[in-house]
VODRENDREN-851736 format. One record per residue (C-alpha): residue number from 1; x, y, z. Coordinates in nm, 2 decimals. Example, Ala and Ser with C-alpha at 12.3 -4.5 7.8 and 13.67 -1.06 7.14 Angstrom:
REM VODRENDREN-851736
+-----+--------+--------+--------+
! num !     xx !     yy !     zz !
+-----+--------+--------+--------+
!   1 !   1.23 !  -0.45 !   0.78 !
!   2 !   1.37 !  -0.11 !   0.71 !
+-----+--------+--------+--------+
END
This chain:
REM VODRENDREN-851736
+-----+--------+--------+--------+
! num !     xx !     yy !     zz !
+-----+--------+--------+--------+
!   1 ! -22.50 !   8.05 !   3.03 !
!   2 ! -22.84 !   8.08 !   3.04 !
!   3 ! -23.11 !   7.86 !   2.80 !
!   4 ! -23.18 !   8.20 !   2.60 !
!   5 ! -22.81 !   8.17 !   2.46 !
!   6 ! -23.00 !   7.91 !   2.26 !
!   7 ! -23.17 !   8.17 !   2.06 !
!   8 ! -22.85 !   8.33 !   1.93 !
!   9 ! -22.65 !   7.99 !   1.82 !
!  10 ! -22.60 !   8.03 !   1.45 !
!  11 ! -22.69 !   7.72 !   1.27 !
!  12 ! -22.44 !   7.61 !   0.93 !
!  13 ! -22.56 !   7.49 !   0.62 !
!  14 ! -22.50 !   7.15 !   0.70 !
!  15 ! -22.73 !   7.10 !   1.02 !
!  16 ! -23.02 !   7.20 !   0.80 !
!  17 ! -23.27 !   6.94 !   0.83 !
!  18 ! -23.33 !   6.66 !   0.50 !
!  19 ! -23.65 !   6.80 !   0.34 !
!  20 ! -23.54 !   7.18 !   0.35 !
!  21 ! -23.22 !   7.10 !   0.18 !
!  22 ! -23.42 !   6.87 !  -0.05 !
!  23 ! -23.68 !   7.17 !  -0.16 !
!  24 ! -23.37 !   7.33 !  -0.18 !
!  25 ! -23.18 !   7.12 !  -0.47 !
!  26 ! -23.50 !   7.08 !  -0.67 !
!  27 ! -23.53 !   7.44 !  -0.77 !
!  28 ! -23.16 !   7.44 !  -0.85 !
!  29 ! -23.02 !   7.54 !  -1.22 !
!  30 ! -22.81 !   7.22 !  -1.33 !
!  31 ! -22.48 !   7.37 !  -1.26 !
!  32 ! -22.56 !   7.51 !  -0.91 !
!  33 ! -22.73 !   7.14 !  -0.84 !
!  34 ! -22.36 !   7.01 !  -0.96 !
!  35 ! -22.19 !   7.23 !  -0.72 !
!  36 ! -22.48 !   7.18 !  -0.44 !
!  37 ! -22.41 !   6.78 !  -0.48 !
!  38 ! -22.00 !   6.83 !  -0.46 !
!  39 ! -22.04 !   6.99 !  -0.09 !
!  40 ! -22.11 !   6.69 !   0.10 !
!  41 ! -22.26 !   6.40 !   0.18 !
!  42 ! -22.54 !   6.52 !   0.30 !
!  43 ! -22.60 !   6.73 !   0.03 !
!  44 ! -22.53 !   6.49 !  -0.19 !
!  45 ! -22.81 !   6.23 !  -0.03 !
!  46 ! -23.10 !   6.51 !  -0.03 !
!  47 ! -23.06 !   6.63 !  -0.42 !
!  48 ! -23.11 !   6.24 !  -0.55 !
!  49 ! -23.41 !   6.36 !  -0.70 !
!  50 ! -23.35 !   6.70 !  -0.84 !
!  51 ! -23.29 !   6.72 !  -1.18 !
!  52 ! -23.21 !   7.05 !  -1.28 !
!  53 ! -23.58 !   7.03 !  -1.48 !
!  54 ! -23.62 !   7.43 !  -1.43 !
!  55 ! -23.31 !   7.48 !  -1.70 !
!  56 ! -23.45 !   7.23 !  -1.92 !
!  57 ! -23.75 !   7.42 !  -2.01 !
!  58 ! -23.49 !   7.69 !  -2.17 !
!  59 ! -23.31 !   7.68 !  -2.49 !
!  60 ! -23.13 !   7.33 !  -2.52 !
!  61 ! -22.73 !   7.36 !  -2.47 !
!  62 ! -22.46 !   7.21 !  -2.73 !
!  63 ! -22.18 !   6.98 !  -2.63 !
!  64 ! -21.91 !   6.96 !  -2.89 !
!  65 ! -21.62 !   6.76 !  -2.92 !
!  66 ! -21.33 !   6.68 !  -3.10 !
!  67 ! -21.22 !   6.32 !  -3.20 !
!  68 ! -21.03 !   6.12 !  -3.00 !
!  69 ! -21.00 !   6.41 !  -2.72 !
!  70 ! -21.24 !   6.37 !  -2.39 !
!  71 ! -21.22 !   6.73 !  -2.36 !
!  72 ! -21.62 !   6.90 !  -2.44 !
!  73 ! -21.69 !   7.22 !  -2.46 !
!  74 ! -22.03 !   7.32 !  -2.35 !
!  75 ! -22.25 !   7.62 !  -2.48 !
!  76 ! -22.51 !   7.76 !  -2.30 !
!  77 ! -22.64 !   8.00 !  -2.58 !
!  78 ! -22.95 !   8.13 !  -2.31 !
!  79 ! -22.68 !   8.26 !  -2.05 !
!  80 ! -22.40 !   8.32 !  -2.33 !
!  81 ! -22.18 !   8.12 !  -2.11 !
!  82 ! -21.93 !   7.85 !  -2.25 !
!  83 ! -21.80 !   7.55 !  -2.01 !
!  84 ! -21.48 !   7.29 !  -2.05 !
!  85 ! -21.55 !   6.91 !  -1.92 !
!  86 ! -21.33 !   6.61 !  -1.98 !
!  87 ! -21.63 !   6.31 !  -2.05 !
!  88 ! -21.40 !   5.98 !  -2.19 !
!  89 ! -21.73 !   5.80 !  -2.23 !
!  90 ! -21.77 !   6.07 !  -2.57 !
!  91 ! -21.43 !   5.95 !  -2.73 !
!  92 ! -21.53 !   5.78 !  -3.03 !
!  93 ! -21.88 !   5.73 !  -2.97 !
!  94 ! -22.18 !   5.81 !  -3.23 !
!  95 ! -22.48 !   5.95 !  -3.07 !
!  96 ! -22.80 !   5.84 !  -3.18 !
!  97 ! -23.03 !   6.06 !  -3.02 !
!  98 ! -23.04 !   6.32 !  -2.75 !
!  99 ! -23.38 !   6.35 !  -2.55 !
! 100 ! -23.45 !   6.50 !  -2.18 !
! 101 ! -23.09 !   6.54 !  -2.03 !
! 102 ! -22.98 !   6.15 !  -2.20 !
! 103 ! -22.79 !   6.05 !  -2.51 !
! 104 ! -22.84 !   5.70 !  -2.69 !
! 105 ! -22.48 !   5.64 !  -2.74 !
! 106 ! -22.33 !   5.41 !  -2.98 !
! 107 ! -21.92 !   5.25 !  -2.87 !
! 108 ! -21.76 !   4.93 !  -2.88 !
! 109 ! -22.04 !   4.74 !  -3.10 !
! 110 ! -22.23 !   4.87 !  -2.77 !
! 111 ! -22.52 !   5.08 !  -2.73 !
! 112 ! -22.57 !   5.28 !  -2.42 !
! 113 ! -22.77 !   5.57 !  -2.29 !
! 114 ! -22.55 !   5.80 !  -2.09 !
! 115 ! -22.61 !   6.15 !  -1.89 !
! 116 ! -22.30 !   6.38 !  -1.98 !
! 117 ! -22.33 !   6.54 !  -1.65 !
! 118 ! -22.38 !   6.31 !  -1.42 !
! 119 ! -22.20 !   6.08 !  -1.63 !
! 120 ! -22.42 !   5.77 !  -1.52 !
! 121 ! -22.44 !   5.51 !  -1.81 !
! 122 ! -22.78 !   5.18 !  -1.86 !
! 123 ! -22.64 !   4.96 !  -2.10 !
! 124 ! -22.91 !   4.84 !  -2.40 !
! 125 ! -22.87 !   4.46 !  -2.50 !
! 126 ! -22.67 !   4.40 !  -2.80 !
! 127 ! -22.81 !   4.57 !  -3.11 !
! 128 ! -22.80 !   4.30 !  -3.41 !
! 129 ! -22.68 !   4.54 !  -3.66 !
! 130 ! -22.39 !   4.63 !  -3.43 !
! 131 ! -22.13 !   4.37 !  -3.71 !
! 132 ! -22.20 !   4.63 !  -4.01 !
! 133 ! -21.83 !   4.78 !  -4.07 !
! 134 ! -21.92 !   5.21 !  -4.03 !
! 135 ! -22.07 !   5.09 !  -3.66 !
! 136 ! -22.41 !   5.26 !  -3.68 !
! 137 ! -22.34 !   5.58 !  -3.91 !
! 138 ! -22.66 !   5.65 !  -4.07 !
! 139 ! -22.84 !   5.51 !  -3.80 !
! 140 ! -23.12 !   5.76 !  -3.60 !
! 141 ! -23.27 !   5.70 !  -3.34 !
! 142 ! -23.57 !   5.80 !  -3.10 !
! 143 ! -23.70 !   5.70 !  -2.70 !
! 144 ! -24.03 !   5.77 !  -2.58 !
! 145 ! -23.93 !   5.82 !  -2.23 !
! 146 ! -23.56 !   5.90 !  -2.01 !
! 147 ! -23.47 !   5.51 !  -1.97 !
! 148 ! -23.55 !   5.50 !  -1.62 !
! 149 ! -23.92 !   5.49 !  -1.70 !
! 150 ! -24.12 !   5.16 !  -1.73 !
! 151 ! -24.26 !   5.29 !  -2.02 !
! 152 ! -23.93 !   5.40 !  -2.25 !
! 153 ! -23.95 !   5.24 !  -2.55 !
! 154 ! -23.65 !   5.31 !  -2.83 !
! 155 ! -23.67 !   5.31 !  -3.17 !
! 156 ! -23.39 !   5.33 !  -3.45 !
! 157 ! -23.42 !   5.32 !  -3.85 !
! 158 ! -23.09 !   5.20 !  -4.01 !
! 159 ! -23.03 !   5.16 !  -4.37 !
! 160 ! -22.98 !   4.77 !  -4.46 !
! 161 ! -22.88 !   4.60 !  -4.81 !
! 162 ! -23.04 !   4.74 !  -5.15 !
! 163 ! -23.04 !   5.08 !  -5.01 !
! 164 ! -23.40 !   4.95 !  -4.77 !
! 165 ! -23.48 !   5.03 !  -4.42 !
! 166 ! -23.55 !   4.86 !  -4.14 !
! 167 ! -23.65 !   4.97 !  -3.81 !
! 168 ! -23.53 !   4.82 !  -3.50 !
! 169 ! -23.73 !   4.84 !  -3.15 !
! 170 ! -23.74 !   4.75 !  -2.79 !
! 171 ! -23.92 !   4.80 !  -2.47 !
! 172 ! -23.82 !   4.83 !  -2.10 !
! 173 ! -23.77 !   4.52 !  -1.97 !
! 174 ! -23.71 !   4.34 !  -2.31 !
! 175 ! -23.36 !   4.14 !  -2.38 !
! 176 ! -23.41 !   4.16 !  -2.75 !
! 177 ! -23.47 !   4.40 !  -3.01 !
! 178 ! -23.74 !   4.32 !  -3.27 !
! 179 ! -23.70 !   4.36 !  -3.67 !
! 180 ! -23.91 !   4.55 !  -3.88 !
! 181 ! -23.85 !   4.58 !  -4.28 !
! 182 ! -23.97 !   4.86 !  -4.45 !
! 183 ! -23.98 !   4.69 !  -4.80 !
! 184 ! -23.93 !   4.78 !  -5.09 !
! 185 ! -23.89 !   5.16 !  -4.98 !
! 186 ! -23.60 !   5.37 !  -5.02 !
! 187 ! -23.62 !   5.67 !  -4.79 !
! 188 ! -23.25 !   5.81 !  -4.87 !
! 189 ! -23.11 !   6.00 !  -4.54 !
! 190 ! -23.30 !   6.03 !  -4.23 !
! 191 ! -23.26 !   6.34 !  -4.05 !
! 192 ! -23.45 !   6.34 !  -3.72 !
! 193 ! -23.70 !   6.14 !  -3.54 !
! 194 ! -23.93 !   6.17 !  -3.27 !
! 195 ! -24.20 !   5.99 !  -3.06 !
! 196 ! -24.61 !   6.08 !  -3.01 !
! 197 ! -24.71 !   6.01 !  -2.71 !
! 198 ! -25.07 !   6.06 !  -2.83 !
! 199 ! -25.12 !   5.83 !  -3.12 !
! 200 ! -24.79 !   5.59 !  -2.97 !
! 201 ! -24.59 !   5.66 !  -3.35 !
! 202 ! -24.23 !   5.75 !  -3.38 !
! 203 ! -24.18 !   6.01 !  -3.67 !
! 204 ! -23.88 !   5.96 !  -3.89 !
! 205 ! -23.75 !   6.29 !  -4.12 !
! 206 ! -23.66 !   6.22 !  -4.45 !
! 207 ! -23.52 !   6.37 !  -4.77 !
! 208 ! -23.63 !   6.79 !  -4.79 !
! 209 ! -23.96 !   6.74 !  -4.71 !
! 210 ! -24.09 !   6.37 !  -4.62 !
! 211 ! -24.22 !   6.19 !  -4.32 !
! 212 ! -24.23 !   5.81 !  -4.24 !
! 213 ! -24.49 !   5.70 !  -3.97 !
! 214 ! -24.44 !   5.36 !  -3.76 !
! 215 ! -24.73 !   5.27 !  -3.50 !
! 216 ! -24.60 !   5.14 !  -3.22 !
! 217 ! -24.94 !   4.97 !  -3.14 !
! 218 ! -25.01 !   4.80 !  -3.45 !
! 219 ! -24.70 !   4.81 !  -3.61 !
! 220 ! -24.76 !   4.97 !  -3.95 !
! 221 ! -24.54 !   5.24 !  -4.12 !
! 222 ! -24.67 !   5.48 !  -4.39 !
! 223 ! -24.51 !   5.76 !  -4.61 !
! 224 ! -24.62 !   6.14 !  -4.60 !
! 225 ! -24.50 !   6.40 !  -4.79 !
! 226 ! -24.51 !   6.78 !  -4.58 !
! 227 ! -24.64 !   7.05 !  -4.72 !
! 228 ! -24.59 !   7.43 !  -4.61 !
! 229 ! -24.92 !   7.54 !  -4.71 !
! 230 ! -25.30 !   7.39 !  -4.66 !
! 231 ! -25.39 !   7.23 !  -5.00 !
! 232 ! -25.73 !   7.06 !  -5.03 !
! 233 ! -25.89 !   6.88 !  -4.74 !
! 234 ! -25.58 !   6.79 !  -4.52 !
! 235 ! -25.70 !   6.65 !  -4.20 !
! 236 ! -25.37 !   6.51 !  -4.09 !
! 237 ! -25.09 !   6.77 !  -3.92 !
! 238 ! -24.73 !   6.68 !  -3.77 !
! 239 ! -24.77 !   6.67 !  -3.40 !
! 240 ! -24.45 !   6.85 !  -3.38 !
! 241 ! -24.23 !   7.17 !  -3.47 !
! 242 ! -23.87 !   7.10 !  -3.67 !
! 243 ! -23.59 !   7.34 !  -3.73 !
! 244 ! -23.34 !   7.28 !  -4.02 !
! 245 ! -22.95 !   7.40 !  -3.97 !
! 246 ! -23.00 !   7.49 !  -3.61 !
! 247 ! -22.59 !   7.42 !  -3.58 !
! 248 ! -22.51 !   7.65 !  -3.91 !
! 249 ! -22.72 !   7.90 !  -3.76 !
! 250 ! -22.55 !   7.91 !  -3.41 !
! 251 ! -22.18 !   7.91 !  -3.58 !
! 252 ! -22.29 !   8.22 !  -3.78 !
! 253 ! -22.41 !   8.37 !  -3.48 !
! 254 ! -22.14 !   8.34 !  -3.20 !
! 255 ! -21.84 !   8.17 !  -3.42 !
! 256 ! -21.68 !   8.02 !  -3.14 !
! 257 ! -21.51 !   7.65 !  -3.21 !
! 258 ! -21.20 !   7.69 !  -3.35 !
! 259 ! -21.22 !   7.39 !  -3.68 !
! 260 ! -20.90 !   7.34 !  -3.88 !
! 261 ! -20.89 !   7.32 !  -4.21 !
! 262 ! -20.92 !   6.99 !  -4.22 !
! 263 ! -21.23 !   6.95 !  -4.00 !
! 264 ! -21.60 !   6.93 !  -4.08 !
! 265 ! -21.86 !   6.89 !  -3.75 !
! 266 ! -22.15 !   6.59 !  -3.79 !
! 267 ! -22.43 !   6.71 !  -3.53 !
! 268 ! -22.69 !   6.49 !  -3.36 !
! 269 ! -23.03 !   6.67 !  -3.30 !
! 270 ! -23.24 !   6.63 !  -3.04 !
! 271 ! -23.61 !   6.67 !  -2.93 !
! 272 ! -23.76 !   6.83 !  -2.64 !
! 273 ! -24.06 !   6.99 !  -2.50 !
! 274 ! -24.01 !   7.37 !  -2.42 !
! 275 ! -24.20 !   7.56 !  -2.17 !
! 276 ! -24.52 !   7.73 !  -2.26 !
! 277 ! -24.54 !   7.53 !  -2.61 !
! 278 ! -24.81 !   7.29 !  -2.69 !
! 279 ! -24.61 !   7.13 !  -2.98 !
! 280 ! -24.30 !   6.95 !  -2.85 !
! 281 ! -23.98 !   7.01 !  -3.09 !
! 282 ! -23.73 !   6.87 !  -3.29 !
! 283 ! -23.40 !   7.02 !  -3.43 !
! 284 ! -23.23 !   6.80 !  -3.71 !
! 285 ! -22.93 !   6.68 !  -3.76 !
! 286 ! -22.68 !   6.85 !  -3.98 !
! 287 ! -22.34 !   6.80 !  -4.15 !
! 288 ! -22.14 !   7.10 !  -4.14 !
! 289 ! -21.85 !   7.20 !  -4.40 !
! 290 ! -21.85 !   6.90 !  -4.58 !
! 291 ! -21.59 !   6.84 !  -4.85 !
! 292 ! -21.34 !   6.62 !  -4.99 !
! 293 ! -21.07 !   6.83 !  -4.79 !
! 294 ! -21.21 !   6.76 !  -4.51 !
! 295 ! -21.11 !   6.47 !  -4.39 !
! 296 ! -21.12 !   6.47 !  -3.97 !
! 297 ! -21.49 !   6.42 !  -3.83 !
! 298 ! -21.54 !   6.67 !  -3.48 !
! 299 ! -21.88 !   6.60 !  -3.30 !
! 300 ! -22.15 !   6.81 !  -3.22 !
! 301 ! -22.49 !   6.73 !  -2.98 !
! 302 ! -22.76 !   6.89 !  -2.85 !
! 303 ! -22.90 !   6.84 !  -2.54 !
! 304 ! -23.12 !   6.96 !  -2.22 !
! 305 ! -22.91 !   7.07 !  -1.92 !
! 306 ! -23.14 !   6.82 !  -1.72 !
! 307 ! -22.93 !   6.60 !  -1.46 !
! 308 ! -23.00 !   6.19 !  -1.40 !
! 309 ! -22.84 !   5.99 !  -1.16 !
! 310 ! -22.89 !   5.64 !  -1.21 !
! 311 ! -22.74 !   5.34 !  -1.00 !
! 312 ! -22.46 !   5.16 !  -1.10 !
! 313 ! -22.66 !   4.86 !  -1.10 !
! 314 ! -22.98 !   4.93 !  -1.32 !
! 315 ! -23.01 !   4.77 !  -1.61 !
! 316 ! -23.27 !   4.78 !  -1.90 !
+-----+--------+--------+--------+
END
């Protein structure tokens, strides 16, 4: 055959060279990169940096879960679509915060962040509160960055005796956690918190319509109470948008998890930066059909469809 048979060989997916497939995978929706990962090897190798970031910008998707059961079912409420995935790392954890794609994860007197769909999991050092007998129930918690950055730093407000606070930090790189006491304050229930990157101060929701401030930099907190409408000369504004009952809202809407009678759902927010918003966001966290009946805890989360791979090895 002659060299112009050349010209008519079709060529397969696979023989496509490294960068194409690459510039492929990073414009992929997370459950197309999942299935683009699973083909082969090579496929595999040239999406290590795609993150699915281009779903991420859309609404945030829900992860629910029933005790003791690995089985999740995932809501994508922007497509309408609903998934099934078995993640054992969820059984009888309590998630702290959800932020970019990760969870802060709380099992086994251990704390953990851990990506859902990739399923990859950087242990935190040990936590010093991790001895109290509920684990870390009524413990939130906020990161500044996904934990593969230098710069992540976590943050998480936990009640301690005499109904006081304290507030419990560490950076990247740091094999200890550093005490703070907020003394004497009683802030009740916290219901959300979030980090500034701009003045370097995690936000901490309290009560129906209170704020607590701690600066990272010089380490000071201080109280604010939010109002809805300008009063006076007010020259300080939250650097962030919060929704109340986001979970109450989405049950009344598309009604799909089939609770017993005996079930009531305890959902960790989240907080994330959607796309063309200057104000990044925060949706609470919520307890949902509460009552002395109910007396078996399911598990609710949001969370961005973003996609992290992180080596076995790395460590904080």
């Amino acid at each position: 055959m002659g060299a112009d048979s050349n010209l008519h060989r079709q060529r397969t997916w696979t023989d496509l060279p490294m960068e194409i497939l690459s510039f492929i995978a990073i414009r992929l929706r997370l459950l197309e990169l999942l299935s683009f990962r699973g083909t082969c090897k090579d496929f595999r190798s040239a999406s290590t940096t795609a993150t699915a970031k281009i779903e991420s910008l859309k609404k945030p998707w829900l992860l629910f879960h029933k005790p003791g059961d690995s089985k999740c079912v995932i809501y994508n409420e922007d497509g309408s679509k609903t998934y099934n995935r078995h993640i054992p790392d969820l059984i009888d954890a309590i998630c702290l915060a959800s932020y970019q794609g990760w969870l802060l994860l709380y099992k086994n007197e251990s704390i953990f962040f851990f990506s859902p769909f990739s399923l990859s999991k950087i242990p935190l050092p040990d936590f010093p509160r991790k001895q109290t007998t509920d684990g870390l129930v009524g413990h939130v918690a906020s990161f500044s960055e996904p934990p593969t950055s230098p710069n992540c730093i976590v943050s998480i407000i936990n009640p301690i005796e005499n109904s006081h606070f304290e507030i419990n930090m560490i950076s990247k790189g740091q094999d200890k956690w550093t005490q703070h006491k907020i003394t004497p304050f009683s802030i009740g229930t916290v219901s959300g918190a979030i980090f500034d990157h701009e003045s370097k101060m995690f936000y901490y929701m309290y009560g129906e319509n209170k704020v607590l401030t701690f600066s990272v930099m010089d380490k000071k907190w201080k109280p604010y109470k939010i109002v809805s409408e300008r009063k006076g000369d007010i020259e300080e504004y939250l650097p962030y948008m919060y929704f109340e009952n986001m979970f109450d809202k989405f049950m009344k809407t598309h009604g799909l998890l089939n609770l017993e009678e005996d079930e009531y759902v305890d959902v960790c927010g989240l907080t994330f930066e959607p796309e063309n918003s200057s104000y990044p966001r925060m949706y609470l966290n919520e307890a949902i059909d509460v009552s002395p009946t109910k007396t078996r805890m399911s598990k609710a989360v949001w969370i961005q469809p973003r996609f992290y791979e992180a080596h076995k090895d790395l460590h904080w």
